[in-house]
PDB file as gemmi writes it, atoms N, CA and C in Angstrom:
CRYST1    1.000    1.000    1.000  90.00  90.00  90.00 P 1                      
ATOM      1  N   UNK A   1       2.216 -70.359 -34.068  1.00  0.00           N  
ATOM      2  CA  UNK A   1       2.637 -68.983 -34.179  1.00  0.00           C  
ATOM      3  C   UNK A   1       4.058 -68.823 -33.651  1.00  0.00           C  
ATOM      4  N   UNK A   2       4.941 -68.127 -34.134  1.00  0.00           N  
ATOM      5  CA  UNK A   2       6.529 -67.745 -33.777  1.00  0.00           C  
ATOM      6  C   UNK A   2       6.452 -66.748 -32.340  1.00  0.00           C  
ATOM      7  N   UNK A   3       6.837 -66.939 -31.713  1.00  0.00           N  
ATOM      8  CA  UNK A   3       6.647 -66.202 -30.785  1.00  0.00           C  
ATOM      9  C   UNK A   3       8.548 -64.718 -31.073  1.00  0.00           C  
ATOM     10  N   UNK A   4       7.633 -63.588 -31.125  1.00  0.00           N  
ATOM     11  CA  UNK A   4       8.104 -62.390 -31.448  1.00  0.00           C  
ATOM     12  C   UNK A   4       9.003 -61.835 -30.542  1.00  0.00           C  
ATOM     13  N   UNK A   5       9.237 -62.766 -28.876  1.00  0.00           N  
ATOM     14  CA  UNK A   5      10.184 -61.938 -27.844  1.00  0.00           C  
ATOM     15  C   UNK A   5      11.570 -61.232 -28.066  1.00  0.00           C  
ATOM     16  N   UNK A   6      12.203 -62.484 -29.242  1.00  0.00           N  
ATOM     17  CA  UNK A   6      13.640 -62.047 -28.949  1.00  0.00           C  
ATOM     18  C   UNK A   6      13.720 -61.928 -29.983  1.00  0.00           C  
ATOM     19  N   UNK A   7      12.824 -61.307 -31.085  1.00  0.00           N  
ATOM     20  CA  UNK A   7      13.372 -60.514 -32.423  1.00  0.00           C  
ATOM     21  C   UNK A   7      14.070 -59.264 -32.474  1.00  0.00           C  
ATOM     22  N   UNK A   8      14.860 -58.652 -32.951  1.00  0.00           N  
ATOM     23  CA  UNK A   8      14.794 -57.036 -33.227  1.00  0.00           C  
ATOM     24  C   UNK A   8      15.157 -56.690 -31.747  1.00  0.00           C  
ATOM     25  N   UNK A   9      15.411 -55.345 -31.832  1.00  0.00           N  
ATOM     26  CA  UNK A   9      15.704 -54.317 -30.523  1.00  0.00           C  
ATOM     27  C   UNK A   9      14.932 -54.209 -29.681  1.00  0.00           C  
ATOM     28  N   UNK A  10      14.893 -53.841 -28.477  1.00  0.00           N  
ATOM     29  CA  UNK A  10      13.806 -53.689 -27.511  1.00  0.00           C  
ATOM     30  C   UNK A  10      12.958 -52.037 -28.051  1.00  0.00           C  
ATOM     31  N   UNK A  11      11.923 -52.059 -26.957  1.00  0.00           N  
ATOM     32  CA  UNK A  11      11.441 -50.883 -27.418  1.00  0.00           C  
ATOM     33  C   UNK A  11      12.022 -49.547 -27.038  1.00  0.00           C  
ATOM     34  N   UNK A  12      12.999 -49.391 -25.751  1.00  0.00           N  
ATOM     35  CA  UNK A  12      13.802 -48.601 -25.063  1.00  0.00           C  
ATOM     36  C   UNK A  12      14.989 -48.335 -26.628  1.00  0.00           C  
ATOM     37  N   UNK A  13      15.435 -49.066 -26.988  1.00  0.00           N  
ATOM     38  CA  UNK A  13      16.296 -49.094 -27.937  1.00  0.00           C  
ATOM     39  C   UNK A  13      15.961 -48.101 -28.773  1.00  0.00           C  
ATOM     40  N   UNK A  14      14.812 -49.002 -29.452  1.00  0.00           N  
ATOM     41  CA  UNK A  14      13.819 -47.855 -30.899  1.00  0.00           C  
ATOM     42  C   UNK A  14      14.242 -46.216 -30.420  1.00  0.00           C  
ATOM     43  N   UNK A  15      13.459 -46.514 -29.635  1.00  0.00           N  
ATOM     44  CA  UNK A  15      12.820 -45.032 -28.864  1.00  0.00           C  
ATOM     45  C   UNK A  15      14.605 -44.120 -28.801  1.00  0.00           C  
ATOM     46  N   UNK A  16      15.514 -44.626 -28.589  1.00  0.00           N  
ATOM     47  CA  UNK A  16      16.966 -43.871 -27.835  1.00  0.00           C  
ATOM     48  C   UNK A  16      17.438 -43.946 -29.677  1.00  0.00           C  
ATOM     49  N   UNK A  17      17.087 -44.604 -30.319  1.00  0.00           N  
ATOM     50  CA  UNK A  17      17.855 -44.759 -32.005  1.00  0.00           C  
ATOM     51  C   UNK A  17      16.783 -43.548 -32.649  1.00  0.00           C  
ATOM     52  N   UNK A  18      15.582 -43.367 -32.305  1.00  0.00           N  
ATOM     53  CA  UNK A  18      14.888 -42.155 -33.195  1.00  0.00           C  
ATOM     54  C   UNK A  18      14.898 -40.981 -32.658  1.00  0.00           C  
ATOM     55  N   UNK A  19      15.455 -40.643 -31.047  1.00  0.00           N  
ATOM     56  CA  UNK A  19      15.646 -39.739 -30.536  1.00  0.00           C  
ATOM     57  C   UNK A  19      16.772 -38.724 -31.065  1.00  0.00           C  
ATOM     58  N   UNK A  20      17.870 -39.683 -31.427  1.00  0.00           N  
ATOM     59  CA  UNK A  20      19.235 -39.856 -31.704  1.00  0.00           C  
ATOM     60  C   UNK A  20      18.947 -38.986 -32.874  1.00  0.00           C  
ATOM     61  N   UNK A  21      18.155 -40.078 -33.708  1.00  0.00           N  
ATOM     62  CA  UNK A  21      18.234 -39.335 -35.589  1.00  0.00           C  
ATOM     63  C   UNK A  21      17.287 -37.828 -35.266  1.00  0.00           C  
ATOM     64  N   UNK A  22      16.627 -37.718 -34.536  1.00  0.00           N  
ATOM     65  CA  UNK A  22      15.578 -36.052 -34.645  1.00  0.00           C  
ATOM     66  C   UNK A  22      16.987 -35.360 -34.151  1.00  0.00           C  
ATOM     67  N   UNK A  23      17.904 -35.640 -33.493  1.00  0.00           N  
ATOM     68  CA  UNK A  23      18.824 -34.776 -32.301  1.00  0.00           C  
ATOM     69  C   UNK A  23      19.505 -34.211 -33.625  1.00  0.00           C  
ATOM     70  N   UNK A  24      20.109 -35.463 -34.474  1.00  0.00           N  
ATOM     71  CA  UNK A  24      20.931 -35.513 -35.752  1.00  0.00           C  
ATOM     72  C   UNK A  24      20.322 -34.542 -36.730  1.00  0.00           C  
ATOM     73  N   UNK A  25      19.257 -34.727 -37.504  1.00  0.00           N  
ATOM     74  CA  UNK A  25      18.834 -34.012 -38.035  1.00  0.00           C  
ATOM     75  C   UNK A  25      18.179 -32.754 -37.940  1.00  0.00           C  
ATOM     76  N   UNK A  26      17.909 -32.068 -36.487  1.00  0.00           N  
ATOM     77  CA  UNK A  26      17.912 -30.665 -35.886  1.00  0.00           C  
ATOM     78  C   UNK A  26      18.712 -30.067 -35.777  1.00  0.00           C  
ATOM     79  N   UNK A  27      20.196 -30.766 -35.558  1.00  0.00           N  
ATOM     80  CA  UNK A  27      21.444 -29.996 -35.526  1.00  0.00           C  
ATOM     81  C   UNK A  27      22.539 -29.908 -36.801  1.00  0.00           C  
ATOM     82  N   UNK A  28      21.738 -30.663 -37.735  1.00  0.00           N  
ATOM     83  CA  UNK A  28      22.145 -30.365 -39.159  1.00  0.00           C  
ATOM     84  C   UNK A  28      21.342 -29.238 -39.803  1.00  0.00           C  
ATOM     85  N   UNK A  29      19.974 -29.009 -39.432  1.00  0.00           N  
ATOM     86  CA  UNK A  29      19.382 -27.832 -39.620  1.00  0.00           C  
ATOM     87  C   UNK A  29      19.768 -26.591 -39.514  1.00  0.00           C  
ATOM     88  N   UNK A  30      20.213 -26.372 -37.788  1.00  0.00           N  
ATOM     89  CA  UNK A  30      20.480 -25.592 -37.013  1.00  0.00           C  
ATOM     90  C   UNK A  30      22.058 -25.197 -38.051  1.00  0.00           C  
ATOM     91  N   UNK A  31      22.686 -25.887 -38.132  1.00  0.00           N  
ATOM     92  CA  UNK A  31      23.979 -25.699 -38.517  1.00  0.00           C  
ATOM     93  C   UNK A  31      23.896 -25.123 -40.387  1.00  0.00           C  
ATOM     94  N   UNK A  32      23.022 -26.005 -40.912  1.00  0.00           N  
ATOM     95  CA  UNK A  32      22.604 -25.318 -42.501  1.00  0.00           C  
ATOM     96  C   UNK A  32      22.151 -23.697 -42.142  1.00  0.00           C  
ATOM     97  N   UNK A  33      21.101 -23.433 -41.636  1.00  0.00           N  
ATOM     98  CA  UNK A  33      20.566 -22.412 -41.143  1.00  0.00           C  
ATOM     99  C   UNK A  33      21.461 -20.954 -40.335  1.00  0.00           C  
ATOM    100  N   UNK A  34      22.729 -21.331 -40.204  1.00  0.00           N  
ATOM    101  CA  UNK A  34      23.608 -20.509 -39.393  1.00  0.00           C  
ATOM    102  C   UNK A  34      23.958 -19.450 -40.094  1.00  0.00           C  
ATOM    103  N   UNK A  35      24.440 -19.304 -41.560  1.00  0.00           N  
ATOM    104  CA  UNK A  35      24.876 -18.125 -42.326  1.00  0.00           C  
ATOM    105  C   UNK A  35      23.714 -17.385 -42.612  1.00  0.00           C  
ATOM    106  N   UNK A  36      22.465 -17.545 -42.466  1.00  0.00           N  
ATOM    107  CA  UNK A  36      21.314 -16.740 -42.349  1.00  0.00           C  
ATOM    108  C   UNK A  36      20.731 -16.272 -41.581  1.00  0.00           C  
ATOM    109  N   UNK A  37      20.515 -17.118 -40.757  1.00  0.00           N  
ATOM    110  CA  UNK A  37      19.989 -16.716 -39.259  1.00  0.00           C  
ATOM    111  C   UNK A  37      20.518 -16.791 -38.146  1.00  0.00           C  
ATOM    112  N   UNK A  38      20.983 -15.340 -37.493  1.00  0.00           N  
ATOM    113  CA  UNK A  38      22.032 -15.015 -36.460  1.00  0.00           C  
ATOM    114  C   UNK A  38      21.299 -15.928 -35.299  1.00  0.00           C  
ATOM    115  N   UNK A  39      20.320 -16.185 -34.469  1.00  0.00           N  
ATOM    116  CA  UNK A  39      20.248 -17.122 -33.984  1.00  0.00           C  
ATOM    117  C   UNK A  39      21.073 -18.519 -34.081  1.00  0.00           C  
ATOM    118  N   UNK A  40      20.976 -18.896 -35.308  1.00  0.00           N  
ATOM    119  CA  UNK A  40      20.954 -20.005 -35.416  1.00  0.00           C  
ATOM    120  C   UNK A  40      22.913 -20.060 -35.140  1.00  0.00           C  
ATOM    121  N   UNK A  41      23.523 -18.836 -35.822  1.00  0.00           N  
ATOM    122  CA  UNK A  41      25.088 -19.059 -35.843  1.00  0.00           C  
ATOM    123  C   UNK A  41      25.407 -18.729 -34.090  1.00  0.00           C  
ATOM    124  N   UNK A  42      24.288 -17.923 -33.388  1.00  0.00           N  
ATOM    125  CA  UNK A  42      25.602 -17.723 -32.048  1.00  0.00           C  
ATOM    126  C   UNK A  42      24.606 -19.345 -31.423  1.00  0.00           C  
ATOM    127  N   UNK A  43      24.193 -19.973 -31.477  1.00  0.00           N  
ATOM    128  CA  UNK A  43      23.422 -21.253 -31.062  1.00  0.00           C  
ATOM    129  C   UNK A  43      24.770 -22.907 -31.527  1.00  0.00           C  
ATOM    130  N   UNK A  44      25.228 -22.553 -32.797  1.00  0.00           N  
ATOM    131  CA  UNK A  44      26.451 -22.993 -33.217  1.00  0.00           C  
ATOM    132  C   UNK A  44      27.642 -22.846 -32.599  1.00  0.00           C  
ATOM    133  N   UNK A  45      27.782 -21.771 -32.827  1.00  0.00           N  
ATOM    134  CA  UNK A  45      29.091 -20.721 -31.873  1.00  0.00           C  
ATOM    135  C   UNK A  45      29.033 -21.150 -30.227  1.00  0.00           C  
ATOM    136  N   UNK A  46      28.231 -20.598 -29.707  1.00  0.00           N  
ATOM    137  CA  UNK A  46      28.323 -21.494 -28.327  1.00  0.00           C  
ATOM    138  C   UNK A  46      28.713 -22.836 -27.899  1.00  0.00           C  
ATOM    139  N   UNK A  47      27.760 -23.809 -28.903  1.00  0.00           N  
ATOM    140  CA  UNK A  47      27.779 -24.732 -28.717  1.00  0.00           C  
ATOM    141  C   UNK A  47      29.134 -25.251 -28.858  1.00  0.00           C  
ATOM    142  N   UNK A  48      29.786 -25.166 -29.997  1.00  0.00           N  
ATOM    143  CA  UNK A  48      30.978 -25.341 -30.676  1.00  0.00           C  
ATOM    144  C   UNK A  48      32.543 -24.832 -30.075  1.00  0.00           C  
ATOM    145  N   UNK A  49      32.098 -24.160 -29.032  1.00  0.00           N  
ATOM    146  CA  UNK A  49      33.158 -23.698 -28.098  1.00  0.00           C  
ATOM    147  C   UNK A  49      33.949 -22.093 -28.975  1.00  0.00           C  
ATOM    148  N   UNK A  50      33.171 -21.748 -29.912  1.00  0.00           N  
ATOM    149  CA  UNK A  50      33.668 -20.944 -30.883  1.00  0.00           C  
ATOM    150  C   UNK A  50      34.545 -20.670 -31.436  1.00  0.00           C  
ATOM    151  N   UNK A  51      34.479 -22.089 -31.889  1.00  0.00           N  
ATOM    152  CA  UNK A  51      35.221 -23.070 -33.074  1.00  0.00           C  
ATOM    153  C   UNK A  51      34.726 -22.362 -34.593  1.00  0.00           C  
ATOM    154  N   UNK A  52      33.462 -21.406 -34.775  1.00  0.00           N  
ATOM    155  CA  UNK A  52      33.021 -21.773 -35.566  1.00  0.00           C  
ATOM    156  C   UNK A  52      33.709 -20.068 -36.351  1.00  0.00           C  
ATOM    157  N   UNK A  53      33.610 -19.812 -37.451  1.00  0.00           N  
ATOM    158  CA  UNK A  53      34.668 -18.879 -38.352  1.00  0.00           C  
ATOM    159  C   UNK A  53      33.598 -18.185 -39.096  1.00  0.00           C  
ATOM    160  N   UNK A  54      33.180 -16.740 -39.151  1.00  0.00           N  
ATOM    161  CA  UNK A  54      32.217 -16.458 -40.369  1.00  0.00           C  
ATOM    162  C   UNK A  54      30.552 -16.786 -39.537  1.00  0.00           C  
ATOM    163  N   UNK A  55      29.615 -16.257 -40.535  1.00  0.00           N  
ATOM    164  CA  UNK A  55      28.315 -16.603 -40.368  1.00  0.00           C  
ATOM    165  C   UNK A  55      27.731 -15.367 -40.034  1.00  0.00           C  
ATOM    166  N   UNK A  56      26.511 -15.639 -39.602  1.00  0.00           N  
ATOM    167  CA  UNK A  56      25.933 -13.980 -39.623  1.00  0.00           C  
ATOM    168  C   UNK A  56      26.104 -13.829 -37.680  1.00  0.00           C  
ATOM    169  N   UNK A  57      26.611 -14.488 -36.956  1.00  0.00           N  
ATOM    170  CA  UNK A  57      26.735 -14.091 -35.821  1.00  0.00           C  
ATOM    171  C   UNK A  57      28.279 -13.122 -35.556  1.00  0.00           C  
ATOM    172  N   UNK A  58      29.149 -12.981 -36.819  1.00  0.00           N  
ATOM    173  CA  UNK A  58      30.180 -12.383 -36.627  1.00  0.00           C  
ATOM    174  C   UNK A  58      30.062 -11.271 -38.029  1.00  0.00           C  
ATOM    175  N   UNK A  59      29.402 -10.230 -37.695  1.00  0.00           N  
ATOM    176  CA  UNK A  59      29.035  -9.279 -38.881  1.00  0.00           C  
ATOM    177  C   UNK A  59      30.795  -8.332 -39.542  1.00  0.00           C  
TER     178      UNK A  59                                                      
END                                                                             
């Protein structure tokens, strides 16, 4: 049998690389979601240092 130790990433790794992609793809949400839902634009706006131009948080 091959012994499996030093294949591939550790499991700390996995875990910090799929954390990463949910972080990624919640804040692509959050950011699609901004010209509709005023939540979502002053959540942008804050974050963004209010960088951000337009959206329903600036009526």
């Amino acid at each position: 049998m091959a012994d499996e130790r030093g294949g591939g990433p550790s499991f700390l790794a996995r875990l910090i690389l799929v954390l990463l992609g949910v972080a990624f793809l919640g804040a692509a949400w959050v950011w699609h979601r901004k010209d509709t839902d005023p939540n979502a634009a002053r959540l942008v706006e804050r974050v963004s240092g209010g960088r951000v131009h337009g959206g329903a948080a600036n009526p």
